[in-house]
N, C-alpha and C positions, 0 to 999 in steps of 0.2 A: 679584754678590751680590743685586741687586732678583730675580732669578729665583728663586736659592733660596731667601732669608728669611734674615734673623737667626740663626733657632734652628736652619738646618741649615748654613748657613756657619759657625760657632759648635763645631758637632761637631768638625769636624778637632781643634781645639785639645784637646778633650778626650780624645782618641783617641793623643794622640804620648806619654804616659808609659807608656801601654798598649806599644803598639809599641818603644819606648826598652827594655823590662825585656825582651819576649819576642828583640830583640834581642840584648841583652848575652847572656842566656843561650844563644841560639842560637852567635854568634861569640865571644864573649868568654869562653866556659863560669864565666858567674859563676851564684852558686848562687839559688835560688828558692825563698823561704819561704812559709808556707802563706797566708800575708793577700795575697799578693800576687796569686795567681788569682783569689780573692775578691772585690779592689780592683777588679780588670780586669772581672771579670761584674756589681759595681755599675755601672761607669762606664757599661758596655753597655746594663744595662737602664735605666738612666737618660735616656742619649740615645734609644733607644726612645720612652722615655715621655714624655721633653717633646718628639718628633716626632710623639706619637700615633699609630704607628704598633702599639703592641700591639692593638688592635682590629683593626685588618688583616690582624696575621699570626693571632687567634682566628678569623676569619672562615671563612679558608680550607676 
């Protein structure tokens, strides 16, 4: 964890209700409501942006 930091060991946790929903749907054929892709691309750009990372991928 001293390697990575706080804020990037920190992601995973953020990242397992994402994976949990596109899961069920995959195996479980449970159904996908429209907040829930939404949900999934907040969380994304979120970890993004407290990694600082959106500067980096503008850069490119």
């Amino acid at each position: 964890m001293s390697a990575w930091g706080a804020t990037n060991a920190s992601s995973v946790t953020y990242l397992t209700p994402v994976v949990g929903v596109v899961f069920g749907v995959i195996f479980l054929g449970e159904h996908m409501t429209w907040s829930e892709p939404i949900g999934a691309v907040l969380v994304v750009l979120g970890i993004v942006v407290s990694q600082r990372r959106l500067k980096r991928l503008t850069s490119r």
